[in-house]
Every structure is written in structure tokens, then in C-alpha cells.
C-alpha positions as CSV (number, residue, x, y, z in Angstrom):
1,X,-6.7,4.4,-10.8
2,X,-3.2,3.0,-10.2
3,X,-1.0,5.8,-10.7
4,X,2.3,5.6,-8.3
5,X,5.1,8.2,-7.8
6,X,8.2,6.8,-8.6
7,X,10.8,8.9,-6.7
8,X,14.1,8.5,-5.0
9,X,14.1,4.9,-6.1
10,X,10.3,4.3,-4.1
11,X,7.3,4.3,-4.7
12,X,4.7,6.6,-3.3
13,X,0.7,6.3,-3.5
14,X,0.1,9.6,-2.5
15,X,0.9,12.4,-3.9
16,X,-0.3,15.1,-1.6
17,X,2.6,15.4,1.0
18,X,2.3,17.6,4.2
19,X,3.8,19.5,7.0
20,X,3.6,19.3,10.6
21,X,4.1,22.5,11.7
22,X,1.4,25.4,13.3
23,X,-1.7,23.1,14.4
24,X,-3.6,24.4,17.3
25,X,-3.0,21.1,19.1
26,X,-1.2,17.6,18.5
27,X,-4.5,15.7,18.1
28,X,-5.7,18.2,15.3
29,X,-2.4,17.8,13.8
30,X,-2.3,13.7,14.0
31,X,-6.5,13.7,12.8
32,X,-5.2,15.8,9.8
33,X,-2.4,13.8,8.6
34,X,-4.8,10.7,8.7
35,X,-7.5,13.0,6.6
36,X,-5.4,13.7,3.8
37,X,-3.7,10.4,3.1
38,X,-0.3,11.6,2.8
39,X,2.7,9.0,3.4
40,X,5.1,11.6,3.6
41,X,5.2,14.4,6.1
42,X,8.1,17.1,6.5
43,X,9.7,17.8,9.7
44,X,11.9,20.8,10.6
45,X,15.1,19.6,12.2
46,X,15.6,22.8,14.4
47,X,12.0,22.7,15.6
48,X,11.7,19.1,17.1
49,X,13.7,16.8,19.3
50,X,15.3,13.7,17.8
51,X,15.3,12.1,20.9
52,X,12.5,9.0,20.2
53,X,10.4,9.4,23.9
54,X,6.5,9.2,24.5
55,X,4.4,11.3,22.0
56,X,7.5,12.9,20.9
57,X,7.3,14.0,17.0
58,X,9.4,11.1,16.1
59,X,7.5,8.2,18.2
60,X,4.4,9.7,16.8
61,X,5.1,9.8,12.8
62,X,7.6,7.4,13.0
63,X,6.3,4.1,12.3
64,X,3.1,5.6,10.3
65,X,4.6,8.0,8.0
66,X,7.6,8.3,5.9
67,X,9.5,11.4,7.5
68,X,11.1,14.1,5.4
69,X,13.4,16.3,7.2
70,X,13.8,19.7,6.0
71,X,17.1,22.2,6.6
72,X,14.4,25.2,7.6
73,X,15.6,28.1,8.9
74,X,19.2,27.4,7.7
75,X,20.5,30.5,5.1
76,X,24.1,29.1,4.5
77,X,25.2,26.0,2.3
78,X,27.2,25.0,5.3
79,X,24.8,25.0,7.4
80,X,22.1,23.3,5.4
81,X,25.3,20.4,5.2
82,X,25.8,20.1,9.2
83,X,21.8,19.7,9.7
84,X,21.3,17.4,7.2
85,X,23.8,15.0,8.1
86,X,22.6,15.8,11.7
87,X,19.3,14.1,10.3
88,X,20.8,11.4,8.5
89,X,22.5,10.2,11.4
90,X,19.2,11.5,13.9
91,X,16.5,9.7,11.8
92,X,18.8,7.3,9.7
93,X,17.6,8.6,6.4
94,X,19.5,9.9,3.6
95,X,16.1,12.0,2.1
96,X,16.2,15.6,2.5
97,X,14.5,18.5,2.2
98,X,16.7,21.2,1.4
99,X,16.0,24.6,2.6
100,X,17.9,27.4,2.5
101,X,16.5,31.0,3.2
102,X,18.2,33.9,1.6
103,X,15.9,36.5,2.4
104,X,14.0,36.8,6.3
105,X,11.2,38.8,5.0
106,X,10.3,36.9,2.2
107,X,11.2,33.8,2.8
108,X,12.6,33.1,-0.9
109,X,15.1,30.7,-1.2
110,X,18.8,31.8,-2.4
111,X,19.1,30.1,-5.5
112,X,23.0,30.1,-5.0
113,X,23.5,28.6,-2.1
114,X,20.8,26.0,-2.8
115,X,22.9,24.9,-5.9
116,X,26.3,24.8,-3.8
117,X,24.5,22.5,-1.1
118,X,22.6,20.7,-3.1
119,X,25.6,19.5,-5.0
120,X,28.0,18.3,-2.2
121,X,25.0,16.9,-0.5
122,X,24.4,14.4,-3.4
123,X,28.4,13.7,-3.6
124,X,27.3,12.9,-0.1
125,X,24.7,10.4,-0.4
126,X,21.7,12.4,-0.2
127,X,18.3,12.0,-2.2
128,X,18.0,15.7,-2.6
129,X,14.2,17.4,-2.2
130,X,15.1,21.1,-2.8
131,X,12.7,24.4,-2.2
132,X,13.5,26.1,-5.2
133,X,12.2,29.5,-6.6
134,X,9.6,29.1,-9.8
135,X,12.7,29.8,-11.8
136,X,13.3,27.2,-14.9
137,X,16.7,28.0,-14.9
138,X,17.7,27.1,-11.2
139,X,15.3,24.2,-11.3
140,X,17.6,22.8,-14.6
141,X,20.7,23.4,-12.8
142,X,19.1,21.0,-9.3
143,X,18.3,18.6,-11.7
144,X,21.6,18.8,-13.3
145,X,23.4,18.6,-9.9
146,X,21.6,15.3,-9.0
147,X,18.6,16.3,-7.0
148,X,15.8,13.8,-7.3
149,X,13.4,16.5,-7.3
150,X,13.0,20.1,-7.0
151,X,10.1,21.7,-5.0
152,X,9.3,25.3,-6.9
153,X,7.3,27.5,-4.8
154,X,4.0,28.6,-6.0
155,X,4.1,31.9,-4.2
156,X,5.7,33.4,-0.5
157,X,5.8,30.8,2.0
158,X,2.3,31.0,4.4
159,X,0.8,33.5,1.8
160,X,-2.1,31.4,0.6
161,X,-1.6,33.2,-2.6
162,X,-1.5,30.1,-4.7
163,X,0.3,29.7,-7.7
164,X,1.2,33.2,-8.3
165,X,2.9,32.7,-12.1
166,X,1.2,28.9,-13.7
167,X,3.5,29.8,-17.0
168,X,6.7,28.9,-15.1
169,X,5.4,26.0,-13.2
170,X,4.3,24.7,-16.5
171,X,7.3,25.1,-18.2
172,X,9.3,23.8,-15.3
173,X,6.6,20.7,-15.4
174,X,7.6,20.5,-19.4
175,X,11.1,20.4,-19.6
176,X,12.3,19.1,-16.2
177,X,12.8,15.5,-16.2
178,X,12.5,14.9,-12.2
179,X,9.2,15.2,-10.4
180,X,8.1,18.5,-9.6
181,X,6.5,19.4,-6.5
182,X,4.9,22.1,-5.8
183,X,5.9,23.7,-2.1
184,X,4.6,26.7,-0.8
185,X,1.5,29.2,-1.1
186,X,-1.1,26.8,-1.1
187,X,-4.4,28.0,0.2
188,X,-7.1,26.2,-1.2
189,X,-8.3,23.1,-3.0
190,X,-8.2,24.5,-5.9
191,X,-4.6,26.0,-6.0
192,X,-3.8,22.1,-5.6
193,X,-5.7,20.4,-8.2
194,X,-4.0,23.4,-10.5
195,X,-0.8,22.5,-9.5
196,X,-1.6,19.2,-10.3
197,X,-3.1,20.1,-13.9
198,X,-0.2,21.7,-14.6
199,X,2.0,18.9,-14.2
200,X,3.4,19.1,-11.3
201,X,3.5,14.8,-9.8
202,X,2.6,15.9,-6.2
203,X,1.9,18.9,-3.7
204,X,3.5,19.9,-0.4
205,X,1.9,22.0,1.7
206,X,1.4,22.9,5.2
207,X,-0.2,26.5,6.4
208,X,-3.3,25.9,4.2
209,X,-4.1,22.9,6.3
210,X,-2.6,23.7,9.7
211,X,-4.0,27.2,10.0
212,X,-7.7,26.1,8.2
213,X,-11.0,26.6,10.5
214,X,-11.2,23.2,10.1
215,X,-8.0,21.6,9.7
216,X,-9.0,18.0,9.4
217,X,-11.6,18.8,6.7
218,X,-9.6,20.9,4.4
219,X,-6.6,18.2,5.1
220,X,-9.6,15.9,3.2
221,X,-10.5,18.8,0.8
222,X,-6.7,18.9,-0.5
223,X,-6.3,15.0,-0.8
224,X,-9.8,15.3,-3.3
225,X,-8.2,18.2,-5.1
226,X,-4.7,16.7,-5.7
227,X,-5.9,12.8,-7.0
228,X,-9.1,15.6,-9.2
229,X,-6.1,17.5,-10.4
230,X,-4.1,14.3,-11.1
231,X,-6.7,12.6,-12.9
232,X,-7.6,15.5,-15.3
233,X,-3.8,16.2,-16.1
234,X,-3.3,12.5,-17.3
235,X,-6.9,12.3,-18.9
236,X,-5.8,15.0,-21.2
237,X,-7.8,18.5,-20.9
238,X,-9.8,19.8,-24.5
239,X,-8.0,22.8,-26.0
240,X,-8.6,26.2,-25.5
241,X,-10.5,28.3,-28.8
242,X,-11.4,31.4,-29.2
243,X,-14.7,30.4,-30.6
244,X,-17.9,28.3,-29.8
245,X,-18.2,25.1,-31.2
246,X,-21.6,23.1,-31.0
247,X,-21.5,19.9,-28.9
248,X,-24.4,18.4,-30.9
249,X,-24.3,18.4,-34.9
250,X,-27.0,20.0,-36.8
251,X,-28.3,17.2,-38.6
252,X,-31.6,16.6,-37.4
253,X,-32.7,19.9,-36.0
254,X,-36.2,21.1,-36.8
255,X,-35.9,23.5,-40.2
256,X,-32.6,22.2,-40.9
């Protein structure tokens, strides 16, 4: 099935996306982001060196993978600003994933800042990816700022939860009209190919794969679950009743 994501102005085959941080080893890491397929992969800005040298992140991804720099770890609008047009200039992209913490021990994003920044960095030339909260409301107002996404989470970040609340990622997949990602709380196959049933166009994710027994095979396991989950979304699923109906009509039966 042909079925490309048209985003920023590209488009993209794959529609499971993944991060590079927390593998045991580079070559787990590298094996993994060949398993799942992905053509995008996220990288923080404050954890790697932009400095192209052997085996460095960048000389590594660089020429095989579409690179998505994130602002992790950042908890101000201003500084979500400085590091991304530290990337731009860095990796000569203008995409970016914008993060911006606004609590340590949960991780969740502040939802005011993210707006603020996310606005001046599309008045600056950015295609805007934002980590967003599961919130309909904030996700409207990225949209209406001029992100070309928004990236709700599905529950805390690392939790392997999964999607913690499907009603509001469904209503954010129904009346948003970027793509929604879902980012964050992924911990299984399954928790994608929901994601994916529920609308969203693709999946981020990271720990689930990273931190798996087997991170190469559940890298595989996700890119199943997200083109399963994309195929039964656009096939169109039967509706829910509160009763039994017969898949086979009487006529015929023995009696009848």
C-alpha cells in the first residue's frame, strides 16, 4: 500500500519515527534504527556533539537518516529559541522538535511556553514538531500558531504506560488538521498500532525500543504494529453494538 506522509512540505514513507537515545551500545542502537525502517530519527542537541568526526552521531545518521533535532531539556521559550537556531545553523535544517519541560518530575511539557516559542520560531523559519500535552485545546492553538505538527504525548515520558486517555488523542486526531504524532509512553506494539487506529499519521518513540531485551526485535515489532495500525485506520473498523449479530443468515439452516 502506497500511503505517504505529507509533512513539512516532504514526503515521508515511514511513519514510525525514533529516538536515539539510552541503547546499551552504538551497534544496538544503529541495528535498531535499520530494524524499524524509520527515515526520521530525533536527536537531543544538548546530548551530542555537532562537530561531524568519525562515528560521531552526526557522521553516523547523517547521510542515512533524516535528523530531527529536539530542544530537550530546555524549560524556557528562550531557551528552546537559542538551541534551535543553534541546530539550524549546526545541522543546516530548519525542522525542529520543540521541547520544552515545565515540570522535572514529570516531564510534562508547559503548554505556555511551548505556545510562546513555538510562535516566534515559525516567524523565524522553523517547521515546528512540538511535544505537546494530550490537551485539544493547546494542540488547536500549535496548529493555529503555524506548527506543522503537534506531537501529543500518550502518557509520562519513559513510562511505557501507553496511551493513557485514547478519547483525547482521538479528538485531537478529529479536529486537528496537521498530522498528529504520537510522542511519548510507548511500551509495546500494541500501544502503536492504537495510536495509529486512532488517527494519529505516525509514532515517535524511543525508551520502548532502546530499553527492550531485545532492542532490534521490538524496533521490528513497532514498524509491524504502526503500518497494522495504519492499514486498519484507513480500511475503516466495523462499529461497535451492544448486541450479537450473526455472520451467516439463517436461510438454509437445518429446521429453519
Amino acid at each position: 500500500m502506497s500511503d505517504l506522509l505529507e509533512i513539512a512540505g516532504e514526503n515521508i514513507k515511514s511513519r514510525l519515527w525514533i529516538g536515539t537515545a539510552g541503547y546499551p551500545n552504538q551497534q544496538i542502537m544503529l541495528d535498531s534504527l535499520k530494524a524499524s525502517g524509520a527515515e526520521i530519527v530525533t536527536v537531543s542537541i544538548r546530548r551530542v556533539s555537532l562537530d561531524s568526526y568519525n562515528e560521531s552521531m552526526i557522521d553516523l545518521l547523517g547521510d542515512n537518516y533524516r535528523l530531527l533535532p529536539n530542544t530537550s531539556g530546555c524549560s524556557t521559550a528562550k531557551d528552546a529559541i537559542l538551541t534551535s537556531q543553534l541546530s539550524r545553523e549546526a545541522l543546516e535544517t530548519n525542522w525542529i522538535k520543540l521541547e520544552l519541560i515545565g515540570d522535572r518530575d514529570t516531564l510534562y511539557p508547559d503548554s505556555t511556553e511551548l505556545i510562546s516559542a513555538a510562535k516566534e520560531l515559525v516567524k523565524d523559519g522553523f517547521k515546528v514538531f512540538p511535544y505537546c500535552t494530550d490537551d485539544p485545546v493547546a494542540c488547536q492553538k500549535l496548529e493555529d500558531v503555524g506548527c506543522v505538527s503537534v506531537m501529543p504525548l500518550g502518557s509520562p515520558i519513559g513510562s511505557g504506560m501507553g496511551i493513557c486517555n485514547p478519547y483525547n488523542i482521538g479528538m485531537i486526531c478529529n479536529h486537528i488538521n496537521i498530522p498528529v504524532i504520537l510522542d511519548a509512553g510507548v511500551g509495546t506494539a500494541s500501544d502503536a498500532a492504537l495510536a495509529m487506529e486512532l488517527g494519529c499519521a505516525a509514532v515517535l518513540l524511543n525508551s520502548a525500543v532502546s530499553k527492550a531485551a531485545n532492542p532490534v526485535l521490538m524496533a521490528s515489532a513497532m514498524s509491524e504494529a504502526v503500518s497494522a495500525g495504519r492499514k486498519a485506520a484507513v480500511s475503516g473498523r466495523i462499529p461497535k453494538l451492544d448486541h450479537a449479530v450473526e455472520s451467516s443468515p439463517r436461510l438454509g439452516l437445518i429446521g429453519s
